[in-house]
ROTI-393507 format. One record per residue (C-alpha): residue number from 1; x negated, y, z. Coordinates in pm, 1 decimal, m for minus. Last residue first. Layout:
% residues N
+-----+----------+----------+----------+
:   k :        x :        y :        z :
+-----+----------+----------+----------+
: NUM :        X :        Y :        Z :
...
+-----+----------+----------+----------+
***
This chain:
% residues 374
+-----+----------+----------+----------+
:   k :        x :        y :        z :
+-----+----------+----------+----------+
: 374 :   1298.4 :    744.9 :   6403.0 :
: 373 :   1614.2 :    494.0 :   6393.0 :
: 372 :   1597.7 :    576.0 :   6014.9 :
: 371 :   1255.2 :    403.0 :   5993.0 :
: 370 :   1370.3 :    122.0 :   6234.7 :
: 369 :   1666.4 :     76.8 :   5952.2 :
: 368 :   1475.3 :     94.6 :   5657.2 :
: 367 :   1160.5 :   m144.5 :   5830.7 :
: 366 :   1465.8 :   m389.1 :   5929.5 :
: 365 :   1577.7 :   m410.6 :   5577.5 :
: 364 :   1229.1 :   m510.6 :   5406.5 :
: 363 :   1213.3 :   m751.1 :   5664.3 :
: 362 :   1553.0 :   m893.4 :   5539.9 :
: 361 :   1466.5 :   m860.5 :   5203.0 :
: 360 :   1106.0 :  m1035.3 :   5231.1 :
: 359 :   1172.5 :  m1385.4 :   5219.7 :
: 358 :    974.5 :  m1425.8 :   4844.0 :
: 357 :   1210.5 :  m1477.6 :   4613.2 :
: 356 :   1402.4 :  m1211.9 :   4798.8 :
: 355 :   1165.6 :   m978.7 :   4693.4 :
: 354 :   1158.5 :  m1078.0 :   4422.1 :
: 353 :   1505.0 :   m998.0 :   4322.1 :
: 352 :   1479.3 :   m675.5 :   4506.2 :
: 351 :   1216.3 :   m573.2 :   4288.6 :
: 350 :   1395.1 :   m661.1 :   3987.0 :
: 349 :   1670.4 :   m470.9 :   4031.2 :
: 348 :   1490.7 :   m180.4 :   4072.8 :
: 347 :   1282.5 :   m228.2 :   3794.5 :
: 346 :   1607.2 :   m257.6 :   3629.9 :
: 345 :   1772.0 :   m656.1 :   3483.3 :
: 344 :   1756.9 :   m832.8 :   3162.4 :
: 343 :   1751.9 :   m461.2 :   2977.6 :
: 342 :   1724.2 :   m136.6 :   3091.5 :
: 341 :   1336.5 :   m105.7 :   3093.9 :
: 340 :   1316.9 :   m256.9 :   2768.0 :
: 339 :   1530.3 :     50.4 :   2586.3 :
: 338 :   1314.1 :    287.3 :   2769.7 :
: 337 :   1054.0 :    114.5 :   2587.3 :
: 336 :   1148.6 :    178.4 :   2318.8 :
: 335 :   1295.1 :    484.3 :   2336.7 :
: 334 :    924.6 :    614.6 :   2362.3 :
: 333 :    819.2 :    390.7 :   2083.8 :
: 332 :   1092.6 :    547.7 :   1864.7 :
: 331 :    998.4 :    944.9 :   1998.8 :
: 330 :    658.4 :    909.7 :   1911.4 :
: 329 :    760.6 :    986.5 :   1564.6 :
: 328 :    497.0 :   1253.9 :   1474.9 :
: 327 :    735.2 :   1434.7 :   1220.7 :
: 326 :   1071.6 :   1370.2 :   1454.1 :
: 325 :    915.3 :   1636.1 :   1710.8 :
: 324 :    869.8 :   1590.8 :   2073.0 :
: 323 :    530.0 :   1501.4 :   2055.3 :
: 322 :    453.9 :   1803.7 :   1909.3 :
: 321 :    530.0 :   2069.7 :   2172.7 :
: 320 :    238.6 :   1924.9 :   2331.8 :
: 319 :     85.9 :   1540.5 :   2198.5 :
: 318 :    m93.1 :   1513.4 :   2535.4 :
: 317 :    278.7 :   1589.6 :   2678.5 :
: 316 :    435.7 :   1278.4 :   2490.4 :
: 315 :    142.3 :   1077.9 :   2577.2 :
: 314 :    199.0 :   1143.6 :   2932.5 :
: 313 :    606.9 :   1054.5 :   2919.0 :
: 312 :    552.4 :    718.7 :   2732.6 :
: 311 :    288.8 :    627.8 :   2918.4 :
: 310 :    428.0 :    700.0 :   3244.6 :
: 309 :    782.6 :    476.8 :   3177.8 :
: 308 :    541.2 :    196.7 :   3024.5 :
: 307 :    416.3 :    211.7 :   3395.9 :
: 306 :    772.5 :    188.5 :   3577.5 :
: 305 :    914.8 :    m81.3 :   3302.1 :
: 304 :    557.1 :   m278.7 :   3316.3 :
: 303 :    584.2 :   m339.1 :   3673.7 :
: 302 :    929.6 :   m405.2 :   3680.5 :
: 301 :    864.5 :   m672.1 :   3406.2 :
: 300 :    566.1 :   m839.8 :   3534.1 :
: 299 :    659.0 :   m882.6 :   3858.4 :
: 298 :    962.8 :  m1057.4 :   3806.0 :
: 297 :    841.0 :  m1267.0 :   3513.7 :
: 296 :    548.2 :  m1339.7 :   3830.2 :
: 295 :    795.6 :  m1432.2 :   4063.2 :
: 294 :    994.0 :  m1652.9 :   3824.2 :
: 293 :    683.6 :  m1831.7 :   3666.0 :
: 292 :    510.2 :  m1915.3 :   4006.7 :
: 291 :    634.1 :  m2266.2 :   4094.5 :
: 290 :    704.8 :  m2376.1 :   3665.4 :
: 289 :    309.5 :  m2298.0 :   3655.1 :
: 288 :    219.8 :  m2446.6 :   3326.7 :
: 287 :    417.3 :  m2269.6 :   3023.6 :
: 286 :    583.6 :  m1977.6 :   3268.6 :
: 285 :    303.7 :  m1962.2 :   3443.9 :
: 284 :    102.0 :  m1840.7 :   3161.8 :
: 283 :    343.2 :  m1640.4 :   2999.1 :
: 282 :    327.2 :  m1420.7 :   3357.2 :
: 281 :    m28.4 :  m1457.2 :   3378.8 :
: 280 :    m27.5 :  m1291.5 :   3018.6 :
: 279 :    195.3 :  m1025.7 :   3146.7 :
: 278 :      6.1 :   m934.9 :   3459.4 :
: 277 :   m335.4 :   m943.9 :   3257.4 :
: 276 :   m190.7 :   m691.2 :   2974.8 :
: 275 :    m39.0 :   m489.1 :   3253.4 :
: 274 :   m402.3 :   m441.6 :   3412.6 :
: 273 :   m455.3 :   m164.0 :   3138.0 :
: 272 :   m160.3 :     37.3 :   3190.5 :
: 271 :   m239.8 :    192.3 :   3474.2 :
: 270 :   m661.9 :    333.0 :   3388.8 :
: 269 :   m541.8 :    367.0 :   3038.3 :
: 268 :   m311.0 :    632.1 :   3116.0 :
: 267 :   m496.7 :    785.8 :   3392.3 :
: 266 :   m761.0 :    795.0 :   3177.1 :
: 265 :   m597.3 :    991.6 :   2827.7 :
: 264 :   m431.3 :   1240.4 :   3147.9 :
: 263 :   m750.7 :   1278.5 :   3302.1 :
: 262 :   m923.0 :   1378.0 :   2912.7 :
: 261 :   m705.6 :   1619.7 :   2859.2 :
: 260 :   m694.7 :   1798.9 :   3233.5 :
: 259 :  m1062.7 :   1805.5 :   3168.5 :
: 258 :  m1022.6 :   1991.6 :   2799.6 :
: 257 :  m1241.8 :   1796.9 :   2509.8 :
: 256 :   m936.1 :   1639.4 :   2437.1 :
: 255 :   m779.6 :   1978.1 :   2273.5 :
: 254 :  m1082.3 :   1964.2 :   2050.0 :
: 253 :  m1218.3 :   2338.6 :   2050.6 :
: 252 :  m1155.6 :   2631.9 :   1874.2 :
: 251 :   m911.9 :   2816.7 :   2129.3 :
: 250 :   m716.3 :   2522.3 :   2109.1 :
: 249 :   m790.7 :   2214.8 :   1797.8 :
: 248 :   m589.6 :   1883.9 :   1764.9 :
: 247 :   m832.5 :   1657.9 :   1627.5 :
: 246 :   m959.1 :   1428.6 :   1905.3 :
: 245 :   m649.0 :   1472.7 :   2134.4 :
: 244 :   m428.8 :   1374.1 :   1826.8 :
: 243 :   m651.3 :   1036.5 :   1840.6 :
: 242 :   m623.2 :   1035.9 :   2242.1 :
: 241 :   m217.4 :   1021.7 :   2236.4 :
: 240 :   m204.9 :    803.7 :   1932.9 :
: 239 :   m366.9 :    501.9 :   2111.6 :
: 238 :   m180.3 :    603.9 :   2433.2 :
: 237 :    127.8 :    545.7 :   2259.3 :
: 236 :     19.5 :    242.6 :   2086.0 :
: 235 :    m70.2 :    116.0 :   2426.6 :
: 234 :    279.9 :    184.0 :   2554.6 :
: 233 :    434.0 :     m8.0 :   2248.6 :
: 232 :    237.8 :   m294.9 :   2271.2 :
: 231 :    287.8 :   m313.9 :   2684.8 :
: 230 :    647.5 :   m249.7 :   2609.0 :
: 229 :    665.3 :   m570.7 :   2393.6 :
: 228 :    530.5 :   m804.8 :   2619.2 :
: 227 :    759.9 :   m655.1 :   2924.8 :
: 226 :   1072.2 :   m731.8 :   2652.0 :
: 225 :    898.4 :  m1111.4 :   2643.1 :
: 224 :    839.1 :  m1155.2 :   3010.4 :
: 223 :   1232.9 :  m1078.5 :   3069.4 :
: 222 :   1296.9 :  m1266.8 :   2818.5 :
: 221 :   1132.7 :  m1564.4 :   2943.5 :
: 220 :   1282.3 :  m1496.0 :   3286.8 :
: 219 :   1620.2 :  m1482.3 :   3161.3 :
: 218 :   1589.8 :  m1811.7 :   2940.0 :
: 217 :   1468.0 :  m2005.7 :   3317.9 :
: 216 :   1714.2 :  m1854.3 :   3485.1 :
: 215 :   1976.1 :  m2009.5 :   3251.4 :
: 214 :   1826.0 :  m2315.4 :   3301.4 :
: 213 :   1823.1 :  m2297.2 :   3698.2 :
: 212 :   2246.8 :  m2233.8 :   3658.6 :
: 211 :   2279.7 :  m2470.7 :   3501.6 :
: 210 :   2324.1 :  m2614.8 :   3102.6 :
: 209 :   2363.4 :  m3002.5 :   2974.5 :
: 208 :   2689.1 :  m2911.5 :   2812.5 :
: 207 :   2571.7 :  m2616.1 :   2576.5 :
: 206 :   2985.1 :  m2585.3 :   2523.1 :
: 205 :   3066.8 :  m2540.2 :   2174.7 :
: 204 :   3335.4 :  m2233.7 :   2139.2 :
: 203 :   3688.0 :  m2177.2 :   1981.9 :
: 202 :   3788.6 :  m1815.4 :   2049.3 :
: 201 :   4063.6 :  m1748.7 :   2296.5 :
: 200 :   4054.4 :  m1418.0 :   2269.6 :
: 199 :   3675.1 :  m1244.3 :   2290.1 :
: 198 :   3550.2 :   m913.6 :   2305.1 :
: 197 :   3234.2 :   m862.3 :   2269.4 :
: 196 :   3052.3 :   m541.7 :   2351.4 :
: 195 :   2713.3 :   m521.8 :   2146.8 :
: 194 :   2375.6 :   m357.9 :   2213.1 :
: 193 :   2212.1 :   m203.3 :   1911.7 :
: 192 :   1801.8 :   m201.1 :   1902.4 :
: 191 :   1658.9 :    m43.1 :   1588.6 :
: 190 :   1869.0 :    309.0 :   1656.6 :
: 189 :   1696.0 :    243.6 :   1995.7 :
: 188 :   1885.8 :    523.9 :   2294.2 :
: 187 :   2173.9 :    301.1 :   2205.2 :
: 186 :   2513.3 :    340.4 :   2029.6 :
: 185 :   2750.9 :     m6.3 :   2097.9 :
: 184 :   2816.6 :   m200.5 :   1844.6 :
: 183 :   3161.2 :   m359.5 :   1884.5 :
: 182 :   3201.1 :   m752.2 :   1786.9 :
: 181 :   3541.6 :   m856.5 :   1773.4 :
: 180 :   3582.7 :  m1186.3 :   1832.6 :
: 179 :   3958.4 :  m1384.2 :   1808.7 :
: 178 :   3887.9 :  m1561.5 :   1487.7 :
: 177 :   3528.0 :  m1706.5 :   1485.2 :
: 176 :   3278.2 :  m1475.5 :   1229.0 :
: 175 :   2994.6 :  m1390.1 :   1488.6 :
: 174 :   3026.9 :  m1900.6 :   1569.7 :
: 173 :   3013.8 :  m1926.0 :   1894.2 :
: 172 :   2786.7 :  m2170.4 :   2115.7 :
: 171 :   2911.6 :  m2142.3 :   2469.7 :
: 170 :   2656.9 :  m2173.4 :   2813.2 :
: 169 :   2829.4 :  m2217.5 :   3124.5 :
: 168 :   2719.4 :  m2009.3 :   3420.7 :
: 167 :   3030.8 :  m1923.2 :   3597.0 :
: 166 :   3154.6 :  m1609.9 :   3440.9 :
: 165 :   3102.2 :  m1697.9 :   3112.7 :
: 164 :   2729.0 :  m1757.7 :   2965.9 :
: 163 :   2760.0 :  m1673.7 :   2578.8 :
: 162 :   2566.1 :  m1780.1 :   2284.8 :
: 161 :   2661.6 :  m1598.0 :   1974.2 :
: 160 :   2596.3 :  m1674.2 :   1630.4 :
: 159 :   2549.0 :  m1545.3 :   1249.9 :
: 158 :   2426.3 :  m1233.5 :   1434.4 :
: 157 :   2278.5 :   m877.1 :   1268.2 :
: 156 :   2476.9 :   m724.4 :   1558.9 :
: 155 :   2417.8 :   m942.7 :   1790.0 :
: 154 :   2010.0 :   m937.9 :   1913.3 :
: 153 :   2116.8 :   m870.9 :   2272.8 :
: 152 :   2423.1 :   m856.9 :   2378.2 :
: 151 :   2525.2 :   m575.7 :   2621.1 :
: 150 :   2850.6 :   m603.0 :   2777.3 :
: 149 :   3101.0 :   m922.0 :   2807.7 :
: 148 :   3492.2 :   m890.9 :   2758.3 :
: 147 :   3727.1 :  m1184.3 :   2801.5 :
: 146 :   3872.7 :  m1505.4 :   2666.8 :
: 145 :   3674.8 :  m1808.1 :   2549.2 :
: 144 :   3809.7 :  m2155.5 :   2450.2 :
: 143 :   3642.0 :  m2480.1 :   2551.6 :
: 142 :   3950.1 :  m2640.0 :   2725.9 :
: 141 :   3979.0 :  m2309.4 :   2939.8 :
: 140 :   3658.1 :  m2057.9 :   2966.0 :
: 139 :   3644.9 :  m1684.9 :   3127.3 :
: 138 :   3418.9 :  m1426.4 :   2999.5 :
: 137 :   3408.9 :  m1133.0 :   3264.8 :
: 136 :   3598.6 :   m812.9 :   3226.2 :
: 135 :   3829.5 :   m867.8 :   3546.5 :
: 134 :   3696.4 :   m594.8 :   3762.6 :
: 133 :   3335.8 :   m703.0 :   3745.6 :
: 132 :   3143.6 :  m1041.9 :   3638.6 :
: 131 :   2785.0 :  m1088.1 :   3750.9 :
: 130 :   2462.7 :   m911.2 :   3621.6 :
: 129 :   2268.0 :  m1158.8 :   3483.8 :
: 128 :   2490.2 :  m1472.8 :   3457.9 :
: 127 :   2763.4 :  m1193.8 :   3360.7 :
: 126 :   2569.2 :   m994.7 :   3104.1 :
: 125 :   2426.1 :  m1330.8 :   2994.0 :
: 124 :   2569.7 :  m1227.8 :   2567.6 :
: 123 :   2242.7 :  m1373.1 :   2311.8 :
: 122 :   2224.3 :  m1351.9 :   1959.4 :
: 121 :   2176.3 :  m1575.1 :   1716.4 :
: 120 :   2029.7 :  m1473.6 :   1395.5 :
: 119 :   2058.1 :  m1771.4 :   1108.3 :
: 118 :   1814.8 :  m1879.5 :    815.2 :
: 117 :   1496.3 :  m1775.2 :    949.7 :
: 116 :   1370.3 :  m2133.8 :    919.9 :
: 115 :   1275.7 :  m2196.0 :   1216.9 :
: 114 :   1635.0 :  m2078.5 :   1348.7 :
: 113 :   1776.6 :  m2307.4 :   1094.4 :
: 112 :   1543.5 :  m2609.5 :   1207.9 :
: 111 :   1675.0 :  m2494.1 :   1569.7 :
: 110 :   2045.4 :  m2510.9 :   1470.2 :
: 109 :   2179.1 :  m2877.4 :   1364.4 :
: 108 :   1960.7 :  m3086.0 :   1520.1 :
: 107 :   1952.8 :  m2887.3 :   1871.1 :
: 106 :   2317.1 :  m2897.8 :   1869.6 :
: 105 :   2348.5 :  m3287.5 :   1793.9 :
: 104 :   2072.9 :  m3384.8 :   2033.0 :
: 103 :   2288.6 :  m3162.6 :   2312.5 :
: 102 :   2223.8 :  m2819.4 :   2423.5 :
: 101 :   2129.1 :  m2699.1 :   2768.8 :
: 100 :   1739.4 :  m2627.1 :   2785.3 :
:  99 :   1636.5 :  m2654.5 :   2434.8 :
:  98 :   1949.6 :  m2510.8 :   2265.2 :
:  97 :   1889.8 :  m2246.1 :   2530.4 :
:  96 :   1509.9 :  m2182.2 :   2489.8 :
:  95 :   1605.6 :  m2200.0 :   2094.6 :
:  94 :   1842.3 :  m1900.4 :   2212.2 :
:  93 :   1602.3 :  m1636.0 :   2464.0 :
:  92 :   1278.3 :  m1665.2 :   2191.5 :
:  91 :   1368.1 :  m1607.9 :   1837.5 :
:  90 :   1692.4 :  m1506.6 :   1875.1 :
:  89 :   1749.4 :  m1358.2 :   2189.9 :
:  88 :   1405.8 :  m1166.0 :   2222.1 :
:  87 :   1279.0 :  m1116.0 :   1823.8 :
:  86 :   1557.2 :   m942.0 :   1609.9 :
:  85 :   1342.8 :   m719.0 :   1364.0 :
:  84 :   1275.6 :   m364.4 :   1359.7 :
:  83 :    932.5 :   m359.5 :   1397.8 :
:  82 :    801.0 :    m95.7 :   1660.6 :
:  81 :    415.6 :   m172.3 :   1552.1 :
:  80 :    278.0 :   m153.2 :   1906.3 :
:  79 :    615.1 :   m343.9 :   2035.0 :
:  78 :    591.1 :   m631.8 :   1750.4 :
:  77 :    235.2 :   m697.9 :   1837.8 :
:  76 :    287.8 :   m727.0 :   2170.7 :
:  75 :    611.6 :   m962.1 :   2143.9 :
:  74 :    360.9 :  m1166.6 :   1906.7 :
:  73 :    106.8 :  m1253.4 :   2215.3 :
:  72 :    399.8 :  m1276.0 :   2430.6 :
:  71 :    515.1 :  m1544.8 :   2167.5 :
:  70 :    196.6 :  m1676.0 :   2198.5 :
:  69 :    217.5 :  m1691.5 :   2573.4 :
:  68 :    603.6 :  m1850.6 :   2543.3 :
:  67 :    400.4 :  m2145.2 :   2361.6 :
:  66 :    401.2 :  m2291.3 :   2023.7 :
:  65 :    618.8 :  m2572.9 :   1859.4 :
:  64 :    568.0 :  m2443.9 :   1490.7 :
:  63 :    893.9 :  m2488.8 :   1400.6 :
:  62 :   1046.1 :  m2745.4 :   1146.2 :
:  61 :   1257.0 :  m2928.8 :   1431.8 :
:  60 :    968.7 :  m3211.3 :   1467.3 :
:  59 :    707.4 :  m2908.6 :   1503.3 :
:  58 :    896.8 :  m2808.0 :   1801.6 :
:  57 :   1062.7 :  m2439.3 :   1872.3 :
:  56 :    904.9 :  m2246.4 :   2087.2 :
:  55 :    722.8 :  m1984.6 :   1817.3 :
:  54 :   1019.5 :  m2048.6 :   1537.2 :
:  53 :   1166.0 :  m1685.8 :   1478.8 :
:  52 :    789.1 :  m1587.9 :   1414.6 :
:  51 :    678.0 :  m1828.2 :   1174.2 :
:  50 :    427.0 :  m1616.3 :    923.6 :
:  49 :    679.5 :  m1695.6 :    639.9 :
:  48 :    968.7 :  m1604.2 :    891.8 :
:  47 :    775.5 :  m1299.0 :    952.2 :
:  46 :    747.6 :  m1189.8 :    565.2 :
:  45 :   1121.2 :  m1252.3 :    571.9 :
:  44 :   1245.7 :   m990.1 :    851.9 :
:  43 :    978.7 :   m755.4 :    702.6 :
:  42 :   1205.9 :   m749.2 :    383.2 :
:  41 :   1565.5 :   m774.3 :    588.8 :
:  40 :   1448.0 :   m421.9 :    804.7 :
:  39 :   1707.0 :   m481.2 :   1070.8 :
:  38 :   1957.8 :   m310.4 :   1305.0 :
:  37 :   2208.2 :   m197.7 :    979.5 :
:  36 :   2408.2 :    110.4 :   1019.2 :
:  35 :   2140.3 :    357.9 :    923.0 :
:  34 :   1919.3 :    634.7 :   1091.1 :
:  33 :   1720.7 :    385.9 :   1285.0 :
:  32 :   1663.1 :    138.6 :   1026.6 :
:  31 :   1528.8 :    432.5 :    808.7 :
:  30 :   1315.3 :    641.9 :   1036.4 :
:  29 :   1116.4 :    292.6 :   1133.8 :
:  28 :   1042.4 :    223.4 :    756.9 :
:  27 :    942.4 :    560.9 :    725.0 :
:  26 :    693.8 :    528.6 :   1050.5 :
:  25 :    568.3 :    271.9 :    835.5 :
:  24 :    587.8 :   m144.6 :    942.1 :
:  23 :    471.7 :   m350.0 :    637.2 :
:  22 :    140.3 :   m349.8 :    629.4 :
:  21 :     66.1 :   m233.2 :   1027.8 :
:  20 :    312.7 :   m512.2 :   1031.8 :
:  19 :    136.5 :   m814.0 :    830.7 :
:  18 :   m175.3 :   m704.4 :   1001.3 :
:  17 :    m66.9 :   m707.3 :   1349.9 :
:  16 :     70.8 :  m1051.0 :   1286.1 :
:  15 :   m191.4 :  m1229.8 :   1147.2 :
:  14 :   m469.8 :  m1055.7 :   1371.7 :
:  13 :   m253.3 :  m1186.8 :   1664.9 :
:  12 :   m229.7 :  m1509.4 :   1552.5 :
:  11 :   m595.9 :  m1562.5 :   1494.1 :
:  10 :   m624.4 :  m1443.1 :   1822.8 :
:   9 :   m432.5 :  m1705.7 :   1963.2 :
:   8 :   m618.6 :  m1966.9 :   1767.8 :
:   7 :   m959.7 :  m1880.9 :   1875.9 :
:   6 :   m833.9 :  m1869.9 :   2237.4 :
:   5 :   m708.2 :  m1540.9 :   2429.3 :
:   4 :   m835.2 :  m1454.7 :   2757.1 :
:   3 :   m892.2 :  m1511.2 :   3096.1 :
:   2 :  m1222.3 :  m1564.5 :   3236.2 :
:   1 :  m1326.4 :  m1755.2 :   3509.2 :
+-----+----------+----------+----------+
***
């Protein structure tokens, strides 16, 4: 069998990673990161016209009613070009939401404006994701929110907010309700702010129809989309690793003509390679394997955190004392990903999760303890 893209997926992939190798210069990068706004507004548009923020939502809601693997597809292509555009919670993680939990009314009124590019929505799960600690949980009475929730994805550009409080319930808010306050938080991404909201009895629109399986369901998609987007920016990495390796020149030769060069150019490509296949399996299940998608958004993502982690680091010491400059910039793909790694749950984290999934964390205990015992 073989696995790969169809006609139309890579005609969406050539769209894309044209428009942004266009569009997308290591100036453009420089700028968004060094100033207060999270967003380059002109690229923002020219992927709207390409359809970006409406990938999963429906043809009848003005989107083009794709797949979480072509979104994958574009997460990759966003990653390798480090576009500083809200992709995870607005254009994937929220119409999931509106899908999964909203009512006919909701969906109606927001996911032809999410096609459309016309509203941001950002997403706030810190306590379905992580779970609510010392009191600074969202809490919810008669459809008002009160509370403190960490780490929003995609909010400070945000017209909305959806929030899970601290038992799983899914609120629409309006960024501009009285009783937020929105606080950026500094990041190691100057194109990817996190967000503390604080919230006093704000006015919110319950996504009635939500669980606690749909909100799983929106994590795991992110999680496979932020793994999607490392594996773009780890390959562009490696990409610029072995082109400054065929030009740099020591003791007048090619640095990459050097063994230790060339083992560090193939160890790279040697682990990161079989990402590609673990993340596209993971897109695939999620679309048509609802039994294996959670174990294999699981997989995908820890996997990818610990090997995008390598990357990053190897191609930084191909590059030498360079690649720790500002000039070559491999310092915003490197942040990156480290910025993915954090986010929607550690590699750690993650691990345990499936193992768990699986049955394992008990037999995973016993080995620690017999292992001690010795």
């Amino acid at each position: 069998m073989e696995f790969g893209l169809s006609q139309e997926q890579l005609l969406i992939q050539d769209s894309f990673r044209g428009t942004l190798e266009r569009l997308v210069s290591l100036d453009t990068i420089r700028a968004v990161s060094n100033s207060s706004h999270s967003m380059d507004k002109d690229l923002w548009t020219e992927l709207v016209e390409l359809g970006m923020p409406g990938l999963l939502i429906s043809e009848e809601d003005v989107g083009t009613g794709l797949t979480l693997f072509d979104a994958a597809i574009v997460a990759m292509e966003l990653g390798r070009n480090m576009a500083p555009v809200p992709f995870v919670a607005t254009a994937v993680m929220a119409p999931l939401a509106l899908k999964l939990a909203g009512s006919d009314a909701q969906r109606e009124k927001w996911l032809p404006r999410i096609a459309a590019g016309e509203v941001i929505i950002g997403m706030v799960l810190s306590d379905a994701i992580h779970g609510a600690k010392r009191g600074a949980g969202v809490t919810a009475n008669n459809n008002k929110l009160s509370g403190q929730a960490s780490f929003a994805l995609d909010a400070a550009e945000a017209d909305a907010l959806i929030i899970a409080d601290a038992e799983e319930n899914l609120y629409l808010v309006s960024a501009d309700a009285e009783g937020l306050e929105c606080n950026h938080l500094p990041s190691i991404d100057g194109t990817r702010p996190l967000s503390d909201i604080i919230l006093k009895d704000v006015e919110a629109d319950p996504l009635g129809n939500g669980s606690k399986d749909g909100i799983a369901k929106i994590v795991n998609a992110g999680r496979i989309i932020l793994a999607a987007e490392s594996f773009g920016a780890s390959e562009e990495m490696l990409h610029r690793a072995v082109d400054y390796a065929k030009e740099r020149r020591q003791c007048d030769r090619v640095s990459g003509s050097f063994q230790a060069v060339k083992h560090l150019c193939a160890e790279m490509a040697a682990e990161l390679q079989p990402c590609q296949a673990l993340i596209w399996y993971a897109a695939y299940a999620f679309d048509s394997l609802p039994e294996e998608a959670e174990l294999s958004g699981l997989l995908a993502k820890s996997h990818m955190d610990e090997i995008g982690r390598f990357v990053a680091r190897t191609a930084t010491e191909v590059h030498g004392g360079m690649g720790y400059t500002d000039l070559m910039g491999l310092h915003f793909w490197f942040k990156r990903i480290g910025f993915n790694r954090a986010q929607l749950g550690s590699p750690e984290k993650l691990r345990n999760l499936a193992a768990a999934l699986q049955g394992l964390s008990g037999a995973a205990d016993t080995l620690l303890q017999t292992a001690a015992a010795r």
